[in-house]
C-alpha positions in Angstrom: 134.6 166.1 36.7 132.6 166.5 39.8 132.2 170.1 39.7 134.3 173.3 38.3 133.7 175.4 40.8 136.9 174.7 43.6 139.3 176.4 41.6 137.4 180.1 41.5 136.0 179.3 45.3 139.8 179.1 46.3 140.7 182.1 44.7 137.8 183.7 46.9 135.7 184.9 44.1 132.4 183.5 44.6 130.4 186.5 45.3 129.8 187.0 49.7 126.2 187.0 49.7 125.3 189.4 52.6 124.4 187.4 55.8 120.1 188.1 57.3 118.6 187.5 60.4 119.7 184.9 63.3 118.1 182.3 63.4 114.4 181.6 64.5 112.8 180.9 68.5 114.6 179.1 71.4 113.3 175.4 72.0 111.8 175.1 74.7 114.0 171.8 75.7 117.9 173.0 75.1 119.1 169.5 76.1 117.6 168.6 72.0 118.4 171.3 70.4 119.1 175.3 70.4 117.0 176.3 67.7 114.0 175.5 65.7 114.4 176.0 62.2 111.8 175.3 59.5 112.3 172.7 56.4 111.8 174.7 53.0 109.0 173.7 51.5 110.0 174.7 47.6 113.4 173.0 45.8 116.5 175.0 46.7 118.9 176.1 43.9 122.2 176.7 45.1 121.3 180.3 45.0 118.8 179.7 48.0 121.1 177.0 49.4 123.6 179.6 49.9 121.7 182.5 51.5 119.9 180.0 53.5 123.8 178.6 55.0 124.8 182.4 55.5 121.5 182.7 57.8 121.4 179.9 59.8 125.2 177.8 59.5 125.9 177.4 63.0 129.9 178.9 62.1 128.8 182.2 60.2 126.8 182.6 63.1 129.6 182.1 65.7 131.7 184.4 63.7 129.3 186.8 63.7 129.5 187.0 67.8 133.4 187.0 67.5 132.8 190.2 65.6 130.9 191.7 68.5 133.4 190.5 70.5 136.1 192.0 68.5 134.5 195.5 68.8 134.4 195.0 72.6 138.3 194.6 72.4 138.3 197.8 69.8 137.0 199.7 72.8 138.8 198.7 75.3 142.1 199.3 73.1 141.2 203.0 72.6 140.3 203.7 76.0 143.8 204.7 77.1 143.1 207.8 75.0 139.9 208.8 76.3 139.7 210.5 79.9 139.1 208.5 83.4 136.2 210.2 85.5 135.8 208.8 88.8 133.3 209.7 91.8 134.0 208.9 95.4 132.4 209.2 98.8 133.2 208.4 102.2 131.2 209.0 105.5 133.4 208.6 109.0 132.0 208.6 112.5 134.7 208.3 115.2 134.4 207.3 118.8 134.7 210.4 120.9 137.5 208.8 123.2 139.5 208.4 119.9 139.6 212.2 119.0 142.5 214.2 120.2 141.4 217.3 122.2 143.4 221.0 121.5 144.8 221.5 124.9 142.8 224.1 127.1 139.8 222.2 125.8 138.3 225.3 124.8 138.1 223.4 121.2 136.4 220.0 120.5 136.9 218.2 117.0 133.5 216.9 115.0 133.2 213.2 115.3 131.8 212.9 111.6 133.3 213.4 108.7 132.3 212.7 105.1 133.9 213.7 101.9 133.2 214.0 98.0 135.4 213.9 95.4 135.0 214.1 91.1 137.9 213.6 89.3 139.5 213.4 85.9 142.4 211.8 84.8 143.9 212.2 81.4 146.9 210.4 80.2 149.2 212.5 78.6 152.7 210.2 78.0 152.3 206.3 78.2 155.5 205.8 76.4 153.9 205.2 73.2 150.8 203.4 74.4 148.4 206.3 73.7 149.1 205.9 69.5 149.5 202.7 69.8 146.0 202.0 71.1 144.6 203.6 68.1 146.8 201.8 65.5 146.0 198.6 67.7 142.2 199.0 67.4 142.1 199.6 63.6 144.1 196.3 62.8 142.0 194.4 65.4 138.8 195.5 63.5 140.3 194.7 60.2 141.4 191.2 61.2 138.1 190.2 62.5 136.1 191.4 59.7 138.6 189.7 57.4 138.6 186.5 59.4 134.8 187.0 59.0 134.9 186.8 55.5 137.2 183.9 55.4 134.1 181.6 57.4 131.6 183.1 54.9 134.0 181.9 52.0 134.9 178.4 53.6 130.9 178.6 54.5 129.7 179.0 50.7 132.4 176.9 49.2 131.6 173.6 51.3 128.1 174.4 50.6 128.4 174.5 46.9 130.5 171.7 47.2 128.1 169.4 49.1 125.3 170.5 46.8 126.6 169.1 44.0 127.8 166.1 45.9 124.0 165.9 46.6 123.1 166.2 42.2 125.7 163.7 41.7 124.9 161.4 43.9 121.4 161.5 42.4 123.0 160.7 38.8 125.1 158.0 40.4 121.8 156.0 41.4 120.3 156.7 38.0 123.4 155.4 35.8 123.6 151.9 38.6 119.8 152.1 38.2 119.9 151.9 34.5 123.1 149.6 34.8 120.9 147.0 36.7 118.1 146.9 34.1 120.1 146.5 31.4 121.6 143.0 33.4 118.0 142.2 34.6 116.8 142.0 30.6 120.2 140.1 29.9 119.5 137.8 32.4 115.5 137.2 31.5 117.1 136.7 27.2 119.8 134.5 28.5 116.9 132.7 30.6 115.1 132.4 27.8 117.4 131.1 25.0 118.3 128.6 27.9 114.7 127.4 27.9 114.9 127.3 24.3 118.1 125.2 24.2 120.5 127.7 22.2 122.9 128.8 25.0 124.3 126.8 27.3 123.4 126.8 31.4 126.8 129.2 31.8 125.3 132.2 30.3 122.5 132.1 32.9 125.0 132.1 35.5 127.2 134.3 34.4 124.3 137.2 33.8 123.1 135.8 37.5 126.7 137.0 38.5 127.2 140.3 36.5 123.6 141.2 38.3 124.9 140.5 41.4 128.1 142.2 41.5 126.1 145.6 39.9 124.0 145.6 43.2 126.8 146.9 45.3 127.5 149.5 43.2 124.0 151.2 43.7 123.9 150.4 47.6 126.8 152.6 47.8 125.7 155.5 45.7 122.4 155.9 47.6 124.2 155.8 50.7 126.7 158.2 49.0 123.0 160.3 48.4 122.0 160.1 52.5 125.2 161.0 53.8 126.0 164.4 51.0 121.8 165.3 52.5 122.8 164.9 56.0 126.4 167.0 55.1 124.1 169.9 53.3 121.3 170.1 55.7 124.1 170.2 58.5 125.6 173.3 57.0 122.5 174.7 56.0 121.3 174.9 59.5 118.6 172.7 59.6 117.8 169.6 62.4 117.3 166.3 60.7 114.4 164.3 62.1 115.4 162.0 64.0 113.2 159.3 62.5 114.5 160.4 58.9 116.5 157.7 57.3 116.0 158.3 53.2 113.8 160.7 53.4 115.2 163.9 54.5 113.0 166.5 53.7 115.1 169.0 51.3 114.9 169.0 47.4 117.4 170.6 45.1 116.7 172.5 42.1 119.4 172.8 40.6 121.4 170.6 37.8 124.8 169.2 37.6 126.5 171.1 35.4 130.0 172.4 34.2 130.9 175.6 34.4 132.7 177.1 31.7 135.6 178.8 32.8 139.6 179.7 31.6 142.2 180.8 33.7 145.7 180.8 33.7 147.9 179.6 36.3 150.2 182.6 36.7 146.8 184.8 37.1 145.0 182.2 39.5 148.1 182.6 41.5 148.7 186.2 41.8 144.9 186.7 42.4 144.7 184.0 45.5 147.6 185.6 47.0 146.0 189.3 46.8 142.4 188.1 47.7 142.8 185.3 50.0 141.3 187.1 53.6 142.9 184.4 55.3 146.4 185.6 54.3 144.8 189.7 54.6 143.9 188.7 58.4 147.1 187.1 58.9 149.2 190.4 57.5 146.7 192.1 60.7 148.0 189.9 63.0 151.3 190.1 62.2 151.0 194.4 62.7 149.0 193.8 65.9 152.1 192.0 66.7 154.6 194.5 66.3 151.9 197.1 68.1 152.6 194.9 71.1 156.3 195.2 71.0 155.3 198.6 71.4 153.3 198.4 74.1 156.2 195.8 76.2 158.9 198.4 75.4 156.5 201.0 76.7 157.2 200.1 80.3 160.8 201.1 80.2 159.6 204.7 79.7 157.6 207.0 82.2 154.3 207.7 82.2 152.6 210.5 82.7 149.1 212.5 83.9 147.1 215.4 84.4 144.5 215.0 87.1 141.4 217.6 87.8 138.7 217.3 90.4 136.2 219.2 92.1 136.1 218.6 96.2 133.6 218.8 99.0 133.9 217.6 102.8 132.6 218.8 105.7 134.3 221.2 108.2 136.8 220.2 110.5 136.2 222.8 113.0 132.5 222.1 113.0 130.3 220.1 114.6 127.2 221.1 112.3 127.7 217.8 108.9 125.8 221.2 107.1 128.6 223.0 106.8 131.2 222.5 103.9 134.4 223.5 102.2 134.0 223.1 98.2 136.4 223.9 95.1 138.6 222.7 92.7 142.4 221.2 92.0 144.3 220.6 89.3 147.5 219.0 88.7 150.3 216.3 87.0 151.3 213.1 88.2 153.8 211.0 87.0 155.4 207.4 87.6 158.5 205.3 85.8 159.5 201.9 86.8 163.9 202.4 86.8 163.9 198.4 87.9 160.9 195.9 87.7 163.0 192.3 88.1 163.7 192.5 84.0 159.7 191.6 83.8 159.7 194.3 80.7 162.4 193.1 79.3 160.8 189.7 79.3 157.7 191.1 78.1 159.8 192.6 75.2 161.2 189.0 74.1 158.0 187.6 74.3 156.7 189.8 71.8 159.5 190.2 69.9 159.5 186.1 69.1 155.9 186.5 68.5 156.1 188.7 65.9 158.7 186.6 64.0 156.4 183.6 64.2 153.9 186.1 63.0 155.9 186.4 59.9 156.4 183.2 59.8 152.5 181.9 59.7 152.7 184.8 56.7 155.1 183.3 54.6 153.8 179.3 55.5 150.1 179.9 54.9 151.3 181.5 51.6 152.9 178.4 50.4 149.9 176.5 51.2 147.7 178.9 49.0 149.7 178.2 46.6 149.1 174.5 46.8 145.8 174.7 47.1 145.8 176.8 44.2 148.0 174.5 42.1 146.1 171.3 43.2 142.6 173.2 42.4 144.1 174.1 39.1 145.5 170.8 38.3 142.2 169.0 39.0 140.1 171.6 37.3 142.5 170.6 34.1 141.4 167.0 34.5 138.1 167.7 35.0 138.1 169.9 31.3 140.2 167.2 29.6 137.7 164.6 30.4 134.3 166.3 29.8 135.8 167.1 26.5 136.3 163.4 26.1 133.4 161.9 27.0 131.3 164.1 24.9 130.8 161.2 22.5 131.2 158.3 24.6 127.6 158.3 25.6 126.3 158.2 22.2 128.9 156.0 21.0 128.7 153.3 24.0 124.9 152.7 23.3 125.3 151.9 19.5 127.9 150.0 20.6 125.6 148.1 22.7 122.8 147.8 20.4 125.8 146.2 18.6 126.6 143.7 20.8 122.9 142.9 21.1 122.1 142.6 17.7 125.5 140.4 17.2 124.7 138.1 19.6 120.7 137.0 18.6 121.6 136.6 15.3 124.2 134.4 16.5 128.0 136.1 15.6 128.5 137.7 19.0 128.7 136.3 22.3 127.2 136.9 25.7 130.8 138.4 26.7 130.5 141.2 23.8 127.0 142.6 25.2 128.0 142.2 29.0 131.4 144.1 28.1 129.5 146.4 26.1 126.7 147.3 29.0 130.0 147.7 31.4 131.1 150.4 29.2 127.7 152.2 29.1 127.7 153.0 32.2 130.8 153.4 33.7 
């Protein structure tokens, strides 16, 4: 009855309002606090509640750096395609009683030395690394982005969700408010009529009692009011004052209301199971998987390189550093590893059972979609069935009560009748 909302939030079709800025100036003392975030100053609707979570909720915002992250990984996954240029230089000066003399003497070798060297590598065989690294890269930049869409769902759904905790907290403290008014004036009539000798000392006590035991009941819904504050201004970002007990400075606009929606079962199945991005970033992981039994069985096969450079060192018949022999090479090189103590074949197992528990994770976070469908489902069917209930009761427990009232001072009802009848208004 709470709210309508779950079931369409679980099928991930609340709308992913695009995420802003980061979040406003370093404090000065990081031992407090990381950021300083201003209070708003106007109500919030939920529309403003959400854009404000999607700017400044501490886990968009850590997803948002794990996307970053997962583009570093991107590009260090493709660069096994891409060329290796390396520069080296060296400069030797030998002792002259180390140098080996041409016999006759008529010769003497330079005791410096230096050498430069440019030089490209490009892979040309990995053993199926090379496509591999581009396949790899793509599903790693899906999964992140779909694992960032997941924390911007869960994000807007436990906002909406402690929002209208928030609104119906509000209309808990009203009803108890109202509840406790209604036993104050039955108390003060019953106090009266005692005076006046036409009830006995019992109904005093007994309104005494009922007034007492309503007390409880609106202790707890204005705590129930703090804590659903403290839970939205947590995932909206914002610091609560630490001095702030009730009044926590953030005001809703908004209105607790049902929304009107019809869905069938079959269709909120099939359409949590096609739009869920948890399951979508699962079905990545499960290909980045198999990708890495690529790469394990890759280091049974040979690998293989071409290798260009340009070269310049100084003369080895020379004593002047000046002068230098320069020009090019180009060539192929290639390694294979015939026996590495079974460590592929290790590496092959490894990721072998890792893809099948890939699979696995698939098929078991699928069944729990399902639940969560079925339960959001089943509660939103409870929810329906008793708004369309009460639609009367209101109206109908006040006459009701009027009822009682007027029953009992003209003297055919009894104090139970009004005090069962006050219950019942506002339950």
């Amino acid at each position: 009855m709470k709210r309508t909302i779950t079931l369409t939030l679980a099928l991930s079709l609340a709308p992913l309002l695009s995420a802003a800025e980061k979040p406003a100036a370093t404090n000065a003392q990081p031992a407090l606090t990381s950021t300083t975030v201003s209070w708003p100053t106007t109500p919030l609707s939920l529309r403003d509640a959400v854009d404000v979570a999607l700017r400044q909720n501490s886990a968009v915002l850590k997803s948002k750096a794990d996307l970053e992250v997962a583009y570093g990984v991107v590009m260090q996954t493709k660069a096994i395609q891409l060329p290796r240029v390396g520069f080296s230089i060296n400069h030797t000066l030998t002792d002259q009683d180390a140098i080996e003399q041409f016999p006759g003497g008529f010769f003497r070798s330079p005791d410096q030395a230096w050498n430069v060297r440019v030089q490209v590598t490009q892979s040309v065989y990995e053993g199926g690394r090379i496509d591999s690294a581009l396949r790899t890269a793509g599903y790693t930049r899906d999964q992140a982005a779909l694992q960032h869409q997941t924390v911007i769902a869960d994000t807007v759904l436990a906002v909406r969700t402690t929002y209208d905790d928030v609104l119906l907290a509000r209309q808990q403290i009203i009803v108890q408010e109202a509840s406790i008014e209604l036993l104050k004036k039955e108390l003060q009539d019953n106090e009266r009529r005692f005076a006046a000798g036409t009830v006995p000392r019992f109904n005093v006590l007994r309104a005494e009692v009922e007034l007492a035991n309503a007390r409880p009941k609106l202790i707890r819904a204005r705590n129930a009011l703090r804590i659903a504050q403290n839970n939205l201004a947590n995932l909206l970002g914002y610091d609560v004052p630490r001095t702030a007990v009730e009044d926590i400075p953030l005001q809703l606009a908004g209105k607790l209301e049902a929304d009107a929606s019809d869905i069938e079962l079959s269709v909120a199945l099939a359409k949590a199971l096609e739009q869920r991005s948890e399951l979508a970033a699962l079905r990545k992981a499960e290909r980045l998987r198999k990708e890495a039994i690529v790469n394990a069985e890759a280091g049974l096969k040979p690998s293989a390189q071409i290798v260009a450079g340009l070269n310049s060192h100084s003369s080895r018949f020379s004593q002047h550093l000046t002068r230098d022999i320069s020009g090019w090479d180009i060539g192929w090189q290639a390694s294979w590893n015939i026996f590495d103590g079974k460590l592929t074949k290790g590496k092959i197992a490894e990721a072998t059972a890792l893809h099948r528990k890939a699979q696995e994770d698939i098929d078991d976070v699928a069944r729990r979609i399902e639940l969560d469908v079925r339960t959001a489902y089943s509660n939103f069917l409870e929810a329906k069935e008793v708004l369309e209930s009460q639609k009367k009761v209101q109206e109908q427990a006040e006459e009701a009560l009027r009822l009682a009232i007027a029953r009992s001072e003209a003297g055919s009802g009894t104090q139970l009748d009004v005090l069962n009848a006050q219950t019942a208004l506002t339950e």
